[in-house]
Structure formats: structure tokens, C-alpha cells
N, C-alpha and C positions, 0 to 999 in steps of 0.2 A: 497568683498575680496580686490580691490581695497585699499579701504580706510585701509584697516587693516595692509597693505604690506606698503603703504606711512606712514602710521603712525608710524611702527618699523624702518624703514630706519628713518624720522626724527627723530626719539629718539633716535635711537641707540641703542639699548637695545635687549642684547644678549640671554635673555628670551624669546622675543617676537619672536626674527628670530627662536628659535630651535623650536617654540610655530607651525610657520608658515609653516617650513620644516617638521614639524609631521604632518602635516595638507594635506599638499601636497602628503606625503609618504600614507599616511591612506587611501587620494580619489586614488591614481593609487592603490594599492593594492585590492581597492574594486571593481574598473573597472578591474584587471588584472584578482584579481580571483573568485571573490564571482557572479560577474554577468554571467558566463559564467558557473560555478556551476548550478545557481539557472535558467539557460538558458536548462542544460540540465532534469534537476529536472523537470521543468515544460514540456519540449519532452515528455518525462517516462510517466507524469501521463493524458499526451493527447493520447500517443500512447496506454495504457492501456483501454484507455476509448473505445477506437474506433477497438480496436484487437477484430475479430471471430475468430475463429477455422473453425467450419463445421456448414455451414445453408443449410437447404435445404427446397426447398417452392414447393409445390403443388396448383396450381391451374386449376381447372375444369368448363368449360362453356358449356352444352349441349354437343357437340359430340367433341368439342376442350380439349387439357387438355396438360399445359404447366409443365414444371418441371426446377428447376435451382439450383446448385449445388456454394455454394459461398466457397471458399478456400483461408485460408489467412495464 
């Protein structure tokens, strides 16, 4: 990136800079909004994986006998 921004400053060349400010414009726009989109995008389909509703487990050993109720 460097080399691309010295190279339009020594030419001069009014193509290169609008070439350079669209370039510029495009990575903030895609840090401003597409990452924080695709940030929540990916929450959604972690919290979907991992949501219960109602579990309930029985377990029985001889004269013990436990029970647990999961609520989410």
C-alpha cells in the first residue's frame, strides 16, 4: 500500500488518488459495517446451537435417585 500511495503522489495522477481514496473508502466501510454484521450473524447461529428450552435427567443408583431440571 505503501508503494502504491508514493507511486500516485510521484506521478501525479488524478486516477490513481481517486483509485486510492475508493480503496480507502471500501476497507472503512467494510470494518464499519459488514464486520460487525457478520459479528452478529455468527452470535445468532452460536446461540442457536447451544439454546435448550426444558431438559430434564433422571438418574437412579440403588436406593439414591437424583433428578435435575435445566431451564433456559
Amino acid at each position: 500500500m505503501k508503494n502504491i500511495i508514493k507511486y500516485v503522489v510521484e506521478c501525479d495522477s488524478m486516477y490513481g488518488m481517486v483509485c486510492v481514496i475508493c480503496t480507502f473508502v471500501c476497507f472503512y466501510i467494510s470494518i464499519r459495517f459488514v464486520v460487525p454484521y457478520l459479528y452478529k450473524c455468527l452470535c445468532k447461529i452460536c446461540n442457536t446451537i447451544i439454546t435448550y428450552k426444558d431438559i430434564r435427567t433422571k438418574a437412579e443408583v440403588g436406593n439414591v435417585s437424583i433428578e435435575a431440571n435445566l431451564h433456559r
